[in-house]
N, C-alpha and C positions, 0 to 999 in steps of 0.2 A: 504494500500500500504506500511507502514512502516514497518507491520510484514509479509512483504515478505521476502522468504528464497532467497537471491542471486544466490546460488548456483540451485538453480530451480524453476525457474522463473514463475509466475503465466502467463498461458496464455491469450492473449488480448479477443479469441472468451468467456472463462471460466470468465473474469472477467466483462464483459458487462452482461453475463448471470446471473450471481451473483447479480449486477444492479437490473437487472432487476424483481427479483423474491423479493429481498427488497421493490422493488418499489411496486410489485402487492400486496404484505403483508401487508406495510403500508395504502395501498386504501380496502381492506378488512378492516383491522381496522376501518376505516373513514366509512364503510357503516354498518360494523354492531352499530355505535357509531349511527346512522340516525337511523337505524329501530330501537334503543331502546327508542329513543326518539318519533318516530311515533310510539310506540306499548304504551307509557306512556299518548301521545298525544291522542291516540282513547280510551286507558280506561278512561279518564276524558271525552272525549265527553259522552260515555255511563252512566258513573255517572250523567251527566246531566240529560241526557235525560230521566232518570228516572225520574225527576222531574216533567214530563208531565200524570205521575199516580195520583197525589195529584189531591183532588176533585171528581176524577173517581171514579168507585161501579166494581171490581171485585168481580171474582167468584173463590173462594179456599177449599178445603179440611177444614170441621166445620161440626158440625153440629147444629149451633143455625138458627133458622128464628125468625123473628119482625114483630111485628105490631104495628102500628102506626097510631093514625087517621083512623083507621080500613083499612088501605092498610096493606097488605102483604109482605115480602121483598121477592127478588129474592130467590132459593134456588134448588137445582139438586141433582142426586142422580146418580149412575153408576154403571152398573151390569156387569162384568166380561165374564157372559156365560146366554143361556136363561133360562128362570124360569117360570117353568108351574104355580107359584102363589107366589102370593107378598103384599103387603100393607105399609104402613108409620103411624108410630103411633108417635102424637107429646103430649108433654108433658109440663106442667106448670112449674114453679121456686119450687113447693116444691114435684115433683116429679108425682105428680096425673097426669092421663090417661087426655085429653082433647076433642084428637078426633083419629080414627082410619078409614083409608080411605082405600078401598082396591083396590088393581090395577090389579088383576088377571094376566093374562099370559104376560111376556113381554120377546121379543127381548133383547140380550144382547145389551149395549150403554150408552149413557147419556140421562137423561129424566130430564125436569122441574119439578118443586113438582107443583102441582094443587091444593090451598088450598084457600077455600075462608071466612077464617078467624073465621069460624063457631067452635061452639063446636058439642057433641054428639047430642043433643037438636033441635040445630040449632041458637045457642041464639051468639051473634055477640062476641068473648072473648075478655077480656082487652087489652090494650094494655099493651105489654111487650115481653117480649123475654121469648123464647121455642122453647124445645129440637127437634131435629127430629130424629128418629130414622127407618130405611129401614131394614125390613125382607122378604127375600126371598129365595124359595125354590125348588128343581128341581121335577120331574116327582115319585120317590120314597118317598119325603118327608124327603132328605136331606138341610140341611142349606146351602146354595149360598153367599158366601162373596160380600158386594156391598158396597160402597162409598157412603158419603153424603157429600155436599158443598153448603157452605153459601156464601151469598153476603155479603160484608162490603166496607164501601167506607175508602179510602186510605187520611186522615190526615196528612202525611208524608212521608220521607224518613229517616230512619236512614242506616249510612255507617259505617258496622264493616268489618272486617276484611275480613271475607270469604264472604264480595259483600254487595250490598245497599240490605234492606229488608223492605217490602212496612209498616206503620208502619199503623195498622188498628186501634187505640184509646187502646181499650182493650190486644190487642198481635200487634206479627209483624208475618210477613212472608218471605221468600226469592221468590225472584222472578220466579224460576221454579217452584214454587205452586201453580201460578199463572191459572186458566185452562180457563179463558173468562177474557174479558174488556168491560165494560159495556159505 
């Protein structure tokens, strides 16, 4: 009001309107100042809640399987498109063949590995960890790109920068690699 021009006088309907639109600015202010604090507020609930993965046995993109006690660990494989023939051939720590299993024709999907801990032989293998590796191949005897995924159970959470990432003893992973929750 004090840098009004006298000589042309601010109108009363012009000056209420003015009011007002200060007033609607300042309450925009005041909500987006709320939803930065509920947007800060539900990524720390999230951050939490990851913490209910520690303990759990996910399933991620790997290819190691375990034996233990002569149990088996989880482990899948994923085939893009179908494949007139296939197999999984899994491998020891210094490279050697172990055992070769064949799965003949399958359906594009995800499949469980079926392995019952046997070598070539049949003779029960040690325990340790080995490779898995999925060859598959279409109607021509072209190569078929497919995926393998290991089980590991979740020991942790570490929180970098681009999001928590489940911490599996040996590696970590981010959580959209996640492909099952055991």
């Amino acid at each position: 009001m004090k840098h009004q021009d006298p000589l042309n006088p601010m109108d009363g309907t012009d000056f209420t309107a003015q009011l007002a639109q200060f007033s609607s600015l300042e309450q925009l202010f005041v909500i987006n100042e709320n939803l930065e604090g509920l947007q800060a507020y539900q990524e720390d609930l999230a951050a939490l809640q990851v913490t209910d993965y520690i303990g759990r046995e996910v399933l991620n993109a790997g290819n190691g399987i375990t034996v233990s006690d002569g149990t088996v660990s989880r482990a899948s494989y994923r085939l893009s498109e179908n494949a007139a023939r296939g197999s999984f051939t899994l491998y020891d720590a210094q490279g050697g063949i172990v055992r070769i299993v064949d799965l003949g024709r399958k359906a594009a999907g995800l499949y469980d590995v079926v392995w019952d801990g046997t070598d070539m032989e049949g003779n029960v293998v040690p325990d340790g960890t080995y490779r898995l590796q999925s060859d598959f191949y279409d109607g021509d005897g072209g190569y078929l790109p497919s995926q393998t995924y290991q089980t590991s159970q979740v020991t942790g959470i570490l929180y970098t920068e681009e999001g928590p990432r489940l911490d599996l003893g040996d590696r970590s992973v981010p959580l959209q690699d996640v492909v099952k929750i055991y």
